[in-house]
C-alpha positions, 0 to 999 in steps of 0.5 A, spaced: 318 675 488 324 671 485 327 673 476 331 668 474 331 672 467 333 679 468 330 682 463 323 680 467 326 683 474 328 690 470 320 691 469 319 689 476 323 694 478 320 701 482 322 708 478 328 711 482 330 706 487 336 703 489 339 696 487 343 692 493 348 687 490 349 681 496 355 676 496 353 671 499 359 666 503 359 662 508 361 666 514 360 673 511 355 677 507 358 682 502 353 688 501 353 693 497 348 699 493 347 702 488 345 710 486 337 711 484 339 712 477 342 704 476 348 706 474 353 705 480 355 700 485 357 702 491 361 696 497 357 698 503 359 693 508 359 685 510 355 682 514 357 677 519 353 671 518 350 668 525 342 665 523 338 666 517 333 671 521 339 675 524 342 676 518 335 677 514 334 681 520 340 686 518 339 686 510 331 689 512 335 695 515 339 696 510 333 696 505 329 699 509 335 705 511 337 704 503 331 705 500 332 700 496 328 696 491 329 690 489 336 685 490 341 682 486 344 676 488 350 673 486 349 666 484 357 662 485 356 657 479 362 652 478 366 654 472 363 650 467 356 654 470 353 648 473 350 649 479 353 646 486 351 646 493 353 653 493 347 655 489 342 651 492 344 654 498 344 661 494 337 660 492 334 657 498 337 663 502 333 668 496 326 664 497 326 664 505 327 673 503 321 672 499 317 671 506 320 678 510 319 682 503 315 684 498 322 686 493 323 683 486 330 678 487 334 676 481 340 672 481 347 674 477 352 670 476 358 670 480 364 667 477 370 670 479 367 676 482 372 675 488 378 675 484 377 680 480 375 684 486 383 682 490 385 683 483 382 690 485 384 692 491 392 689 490 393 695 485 390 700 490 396 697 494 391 694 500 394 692 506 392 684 507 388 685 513 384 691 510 382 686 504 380 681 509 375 686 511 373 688 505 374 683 500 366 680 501 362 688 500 367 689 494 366 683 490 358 684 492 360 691 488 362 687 482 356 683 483 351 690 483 356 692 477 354 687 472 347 687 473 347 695 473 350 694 466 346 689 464 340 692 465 343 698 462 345 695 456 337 692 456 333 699 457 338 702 451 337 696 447 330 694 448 
């Protein structure tokens, strides 16, 4: 089932199980998990986009493999927090998930989440090449990382 409050998405979420934040673009997925805690986002992979049920097929194993409980999607609003074609897309690929799991789905905002992850791995002095590769499953992580917050910060707070 999709949440688009937060706050509902956290009482829908199994005790103890993991949280995989998703980066979608239009080439890649940026994969990453969290502990089973919900303290931690971890960059895990990038997948690389062929068709919906290749790349849905592929997400299932990590879920499965993972065991994890529930999915965080990074929704790429404009900078004035509209919703473009971008979100559709985003929203579209998260209903078409609901027909293969059963896992709660929430969306977080996105916003500048690649740039603070190059910004990133700039300072870590990363080779251009390697942030090619890992730029998708690091910004994934930023993600992951602000909704882990959030829902810390809801749990802490009532």
């Amino acid at each position: 089932m999709i949440y688009e409050d937060i706050a509902e998405f956290a009482e829908a979420l199994p005790q103890m199980q993991a949280l995989a934040g998703l980066d979608l673009g239009d080439k890649t997925i940026g994969v990453a998990v969290s502990d089973s805690f919900l303290s931690v986002a971890t960059p895990l992979e990038t997948i690389r986009r062929k068709k919906f049920g290749v790349d849905a097929e592929a997400l299932l194993a990590i879920i499965a493999k993972r065991n994890i409980g529930g999915l965080v999607l990074g929704l790429p609003r404009n900078m004035d927090g509209t919703e473009g074609p971008r979100c559709q897309s985003t929203r579209a690929f998260a209903r078409n998930l609901t027909r293969l799991t059963d896992l709660p789905i929430s969306f977080w905002d996105e916003r500048l989440s690649t740039v603070a992850a190059e910004r990133a791995l700039l300072e870590a002095d990363t080779s251009r090449r390697r942030r090619a590769e890992v730029i998708d499953h690091v910004a994934a992580s930023y993600i992951l990382q602000g909704a882990l917050d959030r829902l810390r910060h809801l749990k802490t707070n009532g």
